[in-house]
Every structure is written in structure tokens, then in C-alpha cells.
C-alpha positions in Angstrom: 100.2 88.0 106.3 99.0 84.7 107.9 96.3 86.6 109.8 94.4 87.8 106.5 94.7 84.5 104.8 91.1 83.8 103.2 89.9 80.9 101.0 88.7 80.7 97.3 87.1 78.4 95.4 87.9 79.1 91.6 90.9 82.2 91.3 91.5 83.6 87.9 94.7 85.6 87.4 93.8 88.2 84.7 91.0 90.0 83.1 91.4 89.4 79.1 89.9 87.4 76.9 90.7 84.2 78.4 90.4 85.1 81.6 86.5 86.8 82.1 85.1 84.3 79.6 86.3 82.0 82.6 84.9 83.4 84.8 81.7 83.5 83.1 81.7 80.3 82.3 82.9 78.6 85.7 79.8 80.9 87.5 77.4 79.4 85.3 78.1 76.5 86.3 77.8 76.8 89.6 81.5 77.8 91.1 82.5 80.7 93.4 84.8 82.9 91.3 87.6 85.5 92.2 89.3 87.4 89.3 92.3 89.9 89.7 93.0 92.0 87.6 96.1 94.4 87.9 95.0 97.0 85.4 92.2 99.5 86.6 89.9 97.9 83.1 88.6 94.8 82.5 89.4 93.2 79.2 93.0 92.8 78.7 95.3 93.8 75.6 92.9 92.7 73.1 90.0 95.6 74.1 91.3 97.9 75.2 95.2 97.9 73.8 94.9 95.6 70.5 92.3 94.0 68.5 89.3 95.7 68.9 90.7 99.5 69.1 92.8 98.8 66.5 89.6 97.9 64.0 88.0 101.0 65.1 90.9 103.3 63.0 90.7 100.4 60.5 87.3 101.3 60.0 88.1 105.3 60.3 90.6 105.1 57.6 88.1 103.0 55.3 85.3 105.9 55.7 87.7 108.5 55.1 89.4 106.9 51.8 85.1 106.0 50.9 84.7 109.8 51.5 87.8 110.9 49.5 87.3 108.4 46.4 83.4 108.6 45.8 83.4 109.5 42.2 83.8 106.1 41.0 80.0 105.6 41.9 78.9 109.2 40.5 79.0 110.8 44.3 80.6 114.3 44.4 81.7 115.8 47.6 83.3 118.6 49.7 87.1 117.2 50.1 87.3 114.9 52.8 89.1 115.9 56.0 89.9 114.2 59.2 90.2 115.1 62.8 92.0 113.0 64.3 91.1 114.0 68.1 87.5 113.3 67.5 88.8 110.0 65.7 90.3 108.7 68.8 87.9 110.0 71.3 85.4 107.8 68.7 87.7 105.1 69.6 87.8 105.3 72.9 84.4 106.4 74.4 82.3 105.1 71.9 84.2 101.4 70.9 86.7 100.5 74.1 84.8 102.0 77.2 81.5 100.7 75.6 83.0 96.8 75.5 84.4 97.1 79.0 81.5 98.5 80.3 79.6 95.2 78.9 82.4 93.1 80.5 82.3 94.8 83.4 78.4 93.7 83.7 78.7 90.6 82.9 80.6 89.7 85.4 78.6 91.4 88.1 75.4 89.5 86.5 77.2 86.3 87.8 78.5 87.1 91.2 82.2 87.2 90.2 84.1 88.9 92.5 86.7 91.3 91.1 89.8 92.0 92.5 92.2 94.9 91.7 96.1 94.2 92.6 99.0 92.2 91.3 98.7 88.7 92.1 102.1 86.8 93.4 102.1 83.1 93.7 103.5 81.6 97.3 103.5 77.9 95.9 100.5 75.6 94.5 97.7 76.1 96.4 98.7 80.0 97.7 99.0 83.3 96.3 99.2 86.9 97.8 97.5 90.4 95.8 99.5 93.6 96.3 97.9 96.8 95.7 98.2 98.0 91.8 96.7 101.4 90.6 94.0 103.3 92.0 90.8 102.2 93.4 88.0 102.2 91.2 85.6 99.4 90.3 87.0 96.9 91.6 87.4 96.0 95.7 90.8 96.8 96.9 92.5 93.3 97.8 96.1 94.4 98.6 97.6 92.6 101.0 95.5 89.9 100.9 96.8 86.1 100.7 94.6 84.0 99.3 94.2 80.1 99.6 92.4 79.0 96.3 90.9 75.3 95.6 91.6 75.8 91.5 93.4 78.4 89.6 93.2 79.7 85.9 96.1 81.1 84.7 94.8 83.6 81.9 97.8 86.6 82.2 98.3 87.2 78.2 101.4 88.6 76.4 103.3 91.9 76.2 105.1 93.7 73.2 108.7 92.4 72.6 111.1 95.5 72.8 114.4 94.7 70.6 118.2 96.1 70.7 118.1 99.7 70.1 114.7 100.5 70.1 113.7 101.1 73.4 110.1 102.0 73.9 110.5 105.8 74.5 109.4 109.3 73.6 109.1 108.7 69.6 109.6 104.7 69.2 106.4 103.0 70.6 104.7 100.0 70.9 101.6 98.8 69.2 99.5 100.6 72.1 101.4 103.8 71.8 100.9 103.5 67.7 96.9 103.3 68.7 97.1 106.4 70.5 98.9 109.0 68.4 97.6 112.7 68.9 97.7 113.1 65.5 98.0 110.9 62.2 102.0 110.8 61.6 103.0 112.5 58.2 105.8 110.0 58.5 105.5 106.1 60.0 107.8 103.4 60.1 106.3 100.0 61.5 108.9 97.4 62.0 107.7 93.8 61.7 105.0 93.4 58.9 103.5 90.6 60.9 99.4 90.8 61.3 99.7 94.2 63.8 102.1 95.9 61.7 100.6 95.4 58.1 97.5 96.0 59.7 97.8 99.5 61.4 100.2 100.3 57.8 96.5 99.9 56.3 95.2 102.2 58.8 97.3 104.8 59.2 98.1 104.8 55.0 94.1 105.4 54.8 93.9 108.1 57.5 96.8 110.3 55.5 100.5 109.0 56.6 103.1 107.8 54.8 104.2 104.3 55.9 107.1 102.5 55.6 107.6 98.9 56.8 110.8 97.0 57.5 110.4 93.0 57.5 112.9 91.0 58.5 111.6 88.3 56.2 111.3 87.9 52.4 107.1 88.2 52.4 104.6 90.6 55.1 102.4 88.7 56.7 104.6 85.4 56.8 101.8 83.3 57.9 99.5 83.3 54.8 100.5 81.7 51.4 102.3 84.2 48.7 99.3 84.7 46.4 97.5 85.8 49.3 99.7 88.0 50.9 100.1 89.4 46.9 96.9 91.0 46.8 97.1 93.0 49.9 100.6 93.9 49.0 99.6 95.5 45.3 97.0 97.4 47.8 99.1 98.6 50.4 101.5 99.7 47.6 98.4 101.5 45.9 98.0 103.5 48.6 101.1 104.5 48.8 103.2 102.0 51.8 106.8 101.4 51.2 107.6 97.9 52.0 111.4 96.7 52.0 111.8 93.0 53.1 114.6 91.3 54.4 115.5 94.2 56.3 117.2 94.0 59.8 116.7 96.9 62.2 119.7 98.4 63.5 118.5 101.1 65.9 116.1 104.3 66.5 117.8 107.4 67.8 115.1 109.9 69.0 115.2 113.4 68.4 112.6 116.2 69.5 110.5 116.2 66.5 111.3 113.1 65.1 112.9 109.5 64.8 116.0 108.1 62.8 115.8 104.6 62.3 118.7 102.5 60.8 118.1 99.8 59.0 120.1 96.7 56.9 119.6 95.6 53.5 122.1 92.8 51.9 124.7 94.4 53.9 124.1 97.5 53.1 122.9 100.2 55.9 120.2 102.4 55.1 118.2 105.0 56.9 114.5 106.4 57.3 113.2 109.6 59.2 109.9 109.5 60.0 107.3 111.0 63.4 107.0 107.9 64.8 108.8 104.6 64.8 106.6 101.3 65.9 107.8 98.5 66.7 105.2 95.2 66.4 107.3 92.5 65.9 106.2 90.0 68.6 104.8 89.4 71.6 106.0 87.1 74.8 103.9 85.8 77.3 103.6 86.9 80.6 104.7 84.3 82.5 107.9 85.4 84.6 106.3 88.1 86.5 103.5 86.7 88.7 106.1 84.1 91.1 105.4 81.0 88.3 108.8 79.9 89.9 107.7 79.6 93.1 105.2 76.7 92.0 105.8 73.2 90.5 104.0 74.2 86.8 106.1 72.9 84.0 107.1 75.6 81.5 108.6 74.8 78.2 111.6 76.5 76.8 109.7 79.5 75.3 108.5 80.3 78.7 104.8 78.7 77.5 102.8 76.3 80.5 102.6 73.3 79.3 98.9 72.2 79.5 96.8 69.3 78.3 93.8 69.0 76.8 91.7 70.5 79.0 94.3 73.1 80.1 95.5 71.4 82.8 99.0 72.5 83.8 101.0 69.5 85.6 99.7 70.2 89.0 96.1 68.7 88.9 94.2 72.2 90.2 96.3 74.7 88.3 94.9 75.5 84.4 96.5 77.8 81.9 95.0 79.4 78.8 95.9 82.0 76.1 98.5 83.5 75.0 100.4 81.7 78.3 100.1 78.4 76.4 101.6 76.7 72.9 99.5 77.3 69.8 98.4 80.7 68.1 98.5 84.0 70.1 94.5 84.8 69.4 91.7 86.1 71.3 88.8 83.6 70.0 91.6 80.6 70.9 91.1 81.5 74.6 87.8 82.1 74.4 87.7 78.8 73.4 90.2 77.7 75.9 88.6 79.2 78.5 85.3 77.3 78.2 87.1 74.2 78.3 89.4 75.0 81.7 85.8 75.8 83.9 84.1 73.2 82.4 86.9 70.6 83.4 87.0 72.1 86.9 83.0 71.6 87.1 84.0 68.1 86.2 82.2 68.8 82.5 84.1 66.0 79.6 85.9 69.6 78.1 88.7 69.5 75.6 90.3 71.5 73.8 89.8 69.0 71.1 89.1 71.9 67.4 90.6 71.0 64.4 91.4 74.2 62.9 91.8 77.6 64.7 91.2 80.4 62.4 93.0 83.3 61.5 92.6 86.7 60.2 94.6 89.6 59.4 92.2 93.2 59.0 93.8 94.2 55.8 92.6 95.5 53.1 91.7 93.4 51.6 90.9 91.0 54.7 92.8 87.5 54.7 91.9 84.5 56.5 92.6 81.0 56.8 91.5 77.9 58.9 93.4 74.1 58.9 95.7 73.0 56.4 97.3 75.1 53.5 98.1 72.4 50.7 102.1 73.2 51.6 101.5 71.6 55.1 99.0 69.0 53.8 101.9 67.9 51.6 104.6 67.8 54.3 102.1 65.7 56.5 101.9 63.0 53.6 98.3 63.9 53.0 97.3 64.0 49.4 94.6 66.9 48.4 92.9 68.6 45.8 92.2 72.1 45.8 90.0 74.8 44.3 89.6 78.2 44.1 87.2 80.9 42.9 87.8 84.6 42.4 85.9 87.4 44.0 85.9 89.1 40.5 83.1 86.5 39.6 81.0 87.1 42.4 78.2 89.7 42.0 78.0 91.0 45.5 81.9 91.4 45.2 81.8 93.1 42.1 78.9 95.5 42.9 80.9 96.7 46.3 83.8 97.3 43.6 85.8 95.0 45.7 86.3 92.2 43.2 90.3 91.6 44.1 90.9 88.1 46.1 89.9 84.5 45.9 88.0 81.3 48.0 90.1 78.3 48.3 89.3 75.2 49.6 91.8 72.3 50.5 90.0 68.9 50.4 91.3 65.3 50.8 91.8 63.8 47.2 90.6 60.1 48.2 87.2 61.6 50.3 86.6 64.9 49.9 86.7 66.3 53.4 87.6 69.9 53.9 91.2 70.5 55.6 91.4 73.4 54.8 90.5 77.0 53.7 92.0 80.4 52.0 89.9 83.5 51.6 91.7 86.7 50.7 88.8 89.2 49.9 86.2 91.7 51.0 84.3 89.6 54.1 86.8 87.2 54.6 87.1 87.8 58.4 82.9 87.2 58.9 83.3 84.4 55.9 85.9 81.7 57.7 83.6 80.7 60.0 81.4 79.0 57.7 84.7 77.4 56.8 85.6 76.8 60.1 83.0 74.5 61.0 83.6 72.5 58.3 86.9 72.1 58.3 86.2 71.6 62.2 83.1 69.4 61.5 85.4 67.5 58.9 82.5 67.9 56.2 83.3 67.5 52.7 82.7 69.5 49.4 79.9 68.1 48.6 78.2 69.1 51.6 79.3 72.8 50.8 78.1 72.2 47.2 75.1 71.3 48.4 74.4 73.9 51.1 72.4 76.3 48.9 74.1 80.0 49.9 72.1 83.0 49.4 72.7 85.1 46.2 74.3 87.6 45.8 76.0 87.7 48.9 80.1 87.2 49.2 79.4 83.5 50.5 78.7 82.3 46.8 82.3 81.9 46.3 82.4 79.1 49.4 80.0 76.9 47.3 81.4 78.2 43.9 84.9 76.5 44.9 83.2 73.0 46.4 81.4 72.8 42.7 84.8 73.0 41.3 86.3 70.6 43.6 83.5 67.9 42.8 84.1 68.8 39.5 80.7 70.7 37.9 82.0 74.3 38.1 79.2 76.8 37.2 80.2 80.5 36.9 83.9 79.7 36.0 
């Protein structure tokens, strides 16, 4: 290999979300960049595997149920029927291929040179690419050992596989739940975490039965209780059997279905269903590229530790993503990425936000940036809070989505904005507003002030910050 050893300027490892906004990012501003990329796509889990595919049923399963329950606004139709072929060929052709086609010229608009192979670090400054997959966009590096100047670690996360449900024939992973021939008569989704409540929601729109065991008392542990209660009514309305505090046991495969044993308070219990799927985690890819072989700090979770400006221990080596502490989300390393090819470009970066926010695609949509007042209170900080209900907003009402609520967490001595709730139709286009100024560190009044348009579904924002400076209008 020392005869094909060639030198780089600014090597990404990885493709996704962290890793081509990088690269974007780094060639605007003037460095030489090399990505590689192991899969024959550009784009990582979250486009073609996760996020965005995932959204596209979310949406199919919404038209369908509009289709099916159109009476309500005087519309008679032919019953509704799906096929589910087209459905994912929708999803594929028309939403993945299209996104990765854009990435894919995006990055040839700046010169970045892409890679296919599996990259394998030699020590801090070296790594070598071995062929992966076929040939198709992308030059053919294998063999190659490359010297690089700066590296961005970008490699993501992969789907935790637990005791007795290994992922085979009828027990899949999130990516095999997106890619079902056919909508399941029967689901069961272990883990009712943001993936798992989310595709329940989907696939309980598009005609399946869904059951969900989670291991914890409440789906969706991450969002306060009276959020989590409105999309729990719904998912019950349509029909999703939820049983919490259940411990999975094991899957046993047979040819036209799956037998999955579960625990309840001791007692055992079991399901049949098509399909099993399994989302309850993910862990980050960072024992499978030669990390070892290097001197980067990892902590105990198998996370890099990194600083402010992604900077892993050894000065030229950056980390972002999923790879790093904090929340597993795309727009985080988006964010993250910015930050790591400015700070190479020797740009004053950080990764300095307040709040990162959050959303889960239910139905209805919940979201969430900052503080909740539970964490404001175990930081010492005293609050006050307010909250309107979608059932007083016009726009809400009139899209006969009036379930949900805006709440806003504000410091009780100042009035800045810590925090923010929305469970409700819009919530994941609505946190951003709330994002910046929790972000921003604006206070109510400043949201009071801010005259929103009406009737849209931002009225409820200001709605809330008149309550919290105390002259509530339409409540």
C-alpha cells in the first residue's frame, strides 16, 4: 500500500446528514474535500432509511384516512383503497431518489470529490478505503491509503438488535418496516420511542393492526404526559394497542408469520402478528471504521468526545452526529457540521444553541425546544408557564384538528423564553418560531408583541405569551 499513498486536505468519513453538509460547507469556504461513502447513495439513514421515507407513508396513510373519512365535510366518495406497491414506488422514486439526486448535485456543484469504499483508520493522520459495493457514481478508491490534513468523522448510528429478536425473515428493523410489500394485517413495533409510535401512526392509517410493547410506563418517553396523552387517545382511536411496561422476551419466526413473547408484571403473554419491528434504539457507529487504531477519546457509550467546535482530542480530527453526546437528530448535525468546517477554515464556530428541537410525526405532531418546567425545576430555575389550546384557534378548528395545545416556559423574574410545548396540527413547522426564541433568549413580550398572521396555527404562540404577561385575549 505505501506506493499508492495520496494526500488530502479535508476527508469526511460518511455521506449523511452530517457528513455532506460538511462537505458543503468546508468547499465553500475554500477547502479541498474528499468524502467516502460505503453505501452506493448519498445521504445516510435519515434519506434514504429513516426520516424522510418514513414521512412519505406518514403522509400516505393521512390521504388515505382523508379519503376514507370525508363525510364529515359533506364529501361523498367511492371507498377508498390502497395499493401499496405504487405507495412505495411513490416513496422511493418520487421522495428518496429525488433528495439524493439533489445531494448528489450539490456536491458535484462544489468540486467534492466522492469516494465509494469502506474507510479504515491506520492511526491519526492515515486511513486506507477498501472496495464496498458496486461501482456507480462514485470513483472507485479501493485500495487506496490516504494521508489527510483534517478529518470529519460523520459515520451515524445503526438499529440496536436485542436478545431473541434477531433481524431475520419476519422480525425487522426500522428500514425493513419502511419496505414491507404489502401493509401487514398484523404489526407489532417494539419500543414506542419516536420511530416506533411514529410508523404505528402510519401503518394504523394505511389499514394494519398495530400493537406496541413499551418497556416503559408512557410512548414517547421524551415529551411530558399531557402531551404524549393526546396522541395516545388518537392512536387508540384508530385502533393501536399499546401495553406499557412490557419486556420482550423473544420472536420465533414461522413462514407466514411471527410469535412474539412478551412480559407483563410477571406475567408472560403472547402476540401473532406478519411482521415484528423492532425500533428500540440506535448505537453509533463508532467501532467499525479502526477508531482504535487512533488516539480519539471515546466515552463509555462508545460516543467521541468533542468540544465546542467538534474537535475530538487530537487537534485535526472533528466528530459530529449521531457519533457524538447529545440528541440523535438530523438538523443537530446539520448544525454540527457547519460548525466543524468552519473551525477547520479557522471561522470563530461553536456549537454554542440553546435549545435543539424535537419532533415526533404523530398524529397529532409533538414538538418541543429547551426546558420543560420539570427540568427548569430540577435546575433551580423558577418559571411560569402558559398554555393555549388548539381548540381556540380558528385555523385549527376549521382543519377539524382542534386536539393539542402551545405552551411556553418563561423565567418568572424576566420573562425569557426557556422553553416550548406544542402538541398539535403544525407543530413540527411551528417550533422553529420557538426555537429562535428560546435560542435568541427573547421574552414573552416580544412574542406578544410579534403580530402573527390570522388565522393561521401560529396564533396560539402569541396567544400563550399574552397569557404569560398576563392580558389573555381569546381564553
Amino acid at each position: 500500500m505505501a506506493d499508492n499513498v495520496v494526500e488530502k486536505d479535508t476527508v469526511i468519513i460518511g455521506s449523511g446528514p452530517g457528513g455532506y453538509v460538511a462537505a458543503i460547507r468546508a468547499a465553500e469556504l475554500g477547502q479541498s474535500v474528499t468524502v467516502i461513502e460505503k453505501s452506493d447513495t448519498v445521504g445516510g439513514v435519515c434519506l434514504n432509511v429513516g426520516c424522510v421515507p418514513s414521512k412519505a407513508l406518514i403522509t400516505a396513510g393521512h390521504r388515505l384516512q382523508q379519503a376514507k373519512n370525508a363525510e364529515t365535510y359533506g364529501i361523498t366518495t367511492k371507498e377508498a383503497t390502497i395499493d401499496f406497491t405504487k405507495t412505495q414506488a411513490w416513496k422511493d422514486e418520487k421522495v428518496v431518489a429525488r433528495m439524493t439526486n439533489g445531494v448528489n448535485m450539490l456536491l458535484k456543484k462544489h468540486k467534492v470529490e466522492l469516494i465509494q469504499g469502506e474507510a479504515y483508520l491506520d492511526n491519526d493522520t492515515q486511513l486506507r478505503i477498501m472496495p464496498a459495493g458496486p461501482r456507480q457514481f462514485m470513483d472507485n478508491g479501493g485500495g487506496q491509503t490516504i494521508k489527510f490534513k483534517n478529518l470529519i468523522l460523520a459515520t451515524g448510528s445503526r438499529p440496536v438488535e436485542i436478545k431473541g429478536f434477531k433481524f431475520e425473515d419476519r422480525i425487522v428493523d426500522s428500514t425493513g418496516g419502511l419496505n414491507f410489500k404489502e401493509v401487514p394485517k398484523e404489526l407489532v413495533i417494539i419500543g414506542g420511542g419516536y420511530v416506533g409510535t411514529e410508523l404505528a401512526g402510519a401503518y394504523a392509517d394505511l389499514g394494519a393492526h398495530v400493537t406496541i410493547l413499551e418497556g416503559t410506563p408512557q410512548i414517547i418517553p421524551n415529551f411530558e404526559k399531557d402531551m404524549v396523552s393526546v396522541v395516545k387517545k388518537n392512536l387508540e382511536k384508530k385502533g393501536v394497542t399499546i401495553v406499557n411496561n412490557a419486556m420482550a422476551k423473544k420472536g420465533e419466526n414461522a413462514k407466514d408469520n411471527v410469535t412474539v413473547t412478551y412480559e407483563v408484571d410477571g406475567k408472560e403473554a403472547k402476540v401473532v402478528a406478519d411482521y415484528c419491528m423492532v425500533t428500540v434504539g440506535r448505537r453509533p457507529n463508532t467501532d467499525n471504521f479502526g477508531l482504535e487504531m487512533t488516539t480519539v477519546k471515546t466515552t463509555d457509550r462508545g460516543l467521541i468526545e468533542v468540544d465546542a467546535q467538534g474537535r475530538t482530542n487530537v487537534p485535526n480530527i472533528y466528530a459530529i452526529g449521531d457519533i457524538v453526546p447529545g440528541p440523535a437528530l438530523a438538523h443537530k448535525a446539520f448544525f454540527e457540521a457547519k460548525t466543524a468546517a468552519g473551525a477547520i477554515s479557522g471561522k470563530n464556530t461553536a456549537n454554542d444553541f440553546i435549545g435543539v428541537p424535537a419532533v415526533c410525526f404523530t398524529d397529532p405532531e409533538l414538538a418541543s425546544v429547551g426546558l420543560t418546567q420539570a427540568e427548569a425545576k430540577d435546575k433551580g430555575i423558577e418559571v411560569s408557564s402558559a398554555k393555549f389550546p388548539f381548540a381556540g384557534n380558528a385555523r385549527a378548528v376549521s382543519l377539524d384538528a382542534p386536539e393539542g395545545f402551545v405552551r411556553l416556559i418563561a423565567k418568572k423574574d424576566t420573562g425569557t423564553l426557556i422553553g416550548a410545548q406544542i402538541v398539535g396540527p403544525g407543530a413540527s413547522d411551528l417550533i422553529s418560531e420557538l426555537s429562535v426564541a428560546v435560542n435568541c433568549q427573547l421574552n414573552a413580550e416580544d412574542i406578544a408583541l410579534t403580530i402573527h398572521p390570522h388565522p393561521t396555527l401560529g396564533e396560539p404562540i402569541q396567544e400563550a405569551a399574552d397569557i404569560l404577561i398576563g392580558y389573555p385575549t381569546h381564553i
